[in-house]
N, C-alpha and C positions, 0 to 999 in steps of 0.2 A: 504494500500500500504506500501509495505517497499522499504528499502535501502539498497543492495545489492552489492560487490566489486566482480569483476572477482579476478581470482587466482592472476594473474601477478601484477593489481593491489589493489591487500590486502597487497602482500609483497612487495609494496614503501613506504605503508601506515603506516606500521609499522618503517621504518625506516626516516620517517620525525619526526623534532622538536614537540616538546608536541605542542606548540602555533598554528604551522599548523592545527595538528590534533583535536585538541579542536575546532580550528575557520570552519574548515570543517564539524565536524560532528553538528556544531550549523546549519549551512545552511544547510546541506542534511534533517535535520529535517524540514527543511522548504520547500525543494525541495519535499519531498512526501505530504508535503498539498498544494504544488504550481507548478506541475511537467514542466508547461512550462515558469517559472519563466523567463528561460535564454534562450536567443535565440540560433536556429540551425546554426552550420556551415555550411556555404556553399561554403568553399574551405578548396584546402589543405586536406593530408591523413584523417584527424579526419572530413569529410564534414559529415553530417548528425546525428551528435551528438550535443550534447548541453554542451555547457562550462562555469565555474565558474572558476574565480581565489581567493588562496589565496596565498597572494605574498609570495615567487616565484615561485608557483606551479600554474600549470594548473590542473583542473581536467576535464575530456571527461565522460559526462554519458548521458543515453539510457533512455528512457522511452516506459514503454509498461503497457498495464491496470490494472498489478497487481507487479507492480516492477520498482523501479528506478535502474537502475544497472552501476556501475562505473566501465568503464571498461580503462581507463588509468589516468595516472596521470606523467606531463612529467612537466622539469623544465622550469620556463617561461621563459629562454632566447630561447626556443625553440618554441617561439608563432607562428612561419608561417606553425609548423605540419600538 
């Protein structure tokens, strides 16, 4: 399994601080040997996604049986998405 960003979000990803993206890409390693690590949302626009934070970033990613896929990444004063 891998770890896979949509378009929209590869280019946030690049514009977050080094420490963000360091501490993200430590746990999505962990999310393709652990996929249901985080639990699913169940409200709110992002409902059926599963969420990590690293402060202050949310990340919203998808799991399916050959791919984790991040498909946003929003700032966490925006947690009721």
């Amino acid at each position: 399994m891998k770890a896979l960003f949509s378009t929209g979000a590869a280019e946030v990803f690049e514009t977050l601080p080094d420490r963000v993206r360091a501490r993200a890409l430590e746990l999505l390693d962990l999310i393709v040997v652990f996929p249901e690590m985080y639990a699913v949302r169940s409200h709110g626009m992002m409902a059926g996604y599963h969420s990590f934070t690293v402060y202050p970033y949310l990340f919203f990613y998808s799991v399916s049986s050959q791919e984790i896929r991040v498909a946003a990444i929003i700032p966490g004063r925006m947690a009721q998405a």
